[in-house]
C-alpha positions, -999 to +999 in steps of 0.1 A: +133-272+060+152-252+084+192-258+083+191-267+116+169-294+110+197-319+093+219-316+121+193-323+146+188-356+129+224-365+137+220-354+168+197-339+191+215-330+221+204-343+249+186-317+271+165-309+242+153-341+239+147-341+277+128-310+270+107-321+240+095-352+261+086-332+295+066-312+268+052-340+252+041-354+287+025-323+299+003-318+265-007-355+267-015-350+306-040-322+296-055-343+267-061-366+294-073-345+318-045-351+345-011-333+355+021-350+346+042-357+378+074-337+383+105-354+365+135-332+381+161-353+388+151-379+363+169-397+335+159-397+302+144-432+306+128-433+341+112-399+319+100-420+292+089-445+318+071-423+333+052-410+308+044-445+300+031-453+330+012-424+328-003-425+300-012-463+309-029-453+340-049-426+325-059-443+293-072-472+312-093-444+336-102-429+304-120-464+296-133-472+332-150-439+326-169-443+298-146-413+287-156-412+247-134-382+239-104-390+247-088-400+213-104-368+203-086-346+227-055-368+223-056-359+183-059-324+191-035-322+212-011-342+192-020-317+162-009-286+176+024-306+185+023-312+147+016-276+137+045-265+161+070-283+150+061-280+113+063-242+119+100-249+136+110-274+110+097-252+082+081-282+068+065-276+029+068-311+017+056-347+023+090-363+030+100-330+049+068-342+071+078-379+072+113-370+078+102-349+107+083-374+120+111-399+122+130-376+144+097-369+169+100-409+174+133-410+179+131-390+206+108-409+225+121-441+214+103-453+185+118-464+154+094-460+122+097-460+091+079-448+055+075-462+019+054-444-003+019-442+009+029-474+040+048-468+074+066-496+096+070-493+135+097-512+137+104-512+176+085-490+200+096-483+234+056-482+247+048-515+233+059-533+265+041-511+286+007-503+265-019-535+261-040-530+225-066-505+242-038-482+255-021-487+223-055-477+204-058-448+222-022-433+223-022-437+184-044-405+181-022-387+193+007-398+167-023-393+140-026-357+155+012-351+153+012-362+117-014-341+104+004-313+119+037-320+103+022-330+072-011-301+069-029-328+057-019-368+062-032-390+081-017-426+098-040-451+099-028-487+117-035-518+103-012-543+126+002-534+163+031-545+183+005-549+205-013-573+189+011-596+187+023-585+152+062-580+148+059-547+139+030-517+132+021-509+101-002-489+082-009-463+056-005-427+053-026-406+031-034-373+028-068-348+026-078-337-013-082-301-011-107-290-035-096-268-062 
């Protein structure tokens, strides 16, 4: 990993947090087939407010729609989000790629964390604005971001803040590449 990337994890100064999450809500608005509203004069949190309400709005249209592709186009956009930051990181390694991905939540207000081959959201700032179906959908783009931090892993939830459950969970696991 980059040396840069160490300090960042200690701190992330706070205009480039700003500016990973106006990125983050203008690839997600494109998945979705919208344009994010402007956020200039906006606080970090009415940002990440916005971006929940958002993504609420739009999921929910997505489903009114009988829009099947969205978790598609979510993944895809959430892999090239992936890619680029494991280019910037300089990510080669599974816990590089976990690591990474801590700090990607962080900034938008998710804590998670991994064991082995099992991940724990442990709070998540969308959970009190997403029902399950939002939640559902909005996950393919963390499994998009994932693969392209890791090259190969996937996330896979098995419980949901959402659901009721105290915290997500799942599993992580990664491609065989033949060879």
């Amino acid at each position: 990993m980059r040396l840069l990337f160490p300090i960042l994890q200690s701190y992330a100064p706070s205009w480039l947090v700003k500016r990973e999450l106006k990125n983050l809500a203008h690839v997600t608005a494109s998945a979705m087939g919208g344009h994010f509203p402007p956020t200039e004069g906006l606080s970090y949190e009415e940002c990440l407010s916005a971006y929940a309400h958002f993504t609420r709005e739009k999921s929910a249209e997505s489903l009114a729609h009988g829009d099947t592709e969205i978790r598609d186009r979510l993944f895809e956009a959430g892999l090239a989000l992936g890619t680029r930051y494991r280019k910037r990181f300089a990510v080669s390694a599974v816990e590089e790629a976990t690591d990474a991905m801590k700090f990607v939540y962080r900034m938008i207000g998710i804590d998670i964390d991994f064991a082995g081959d099992k991940f724990t959201v442990k709070s998540c700032r969308f959970s009190g604005s997403y029902n399950t179906q939002t939640c559902r959908i909005m996950s393919a783009l963390d499994e998009g971001v994932f693969r392209g931090l890791s090259g190969s892993g996937n996330l896979r939830f098995s419980k949901r803040i959402t659901e009721g459950c105290q915290t997500c969970r799942g599993t992580v696991f990664f491609e065989r590449t033949s060879g």
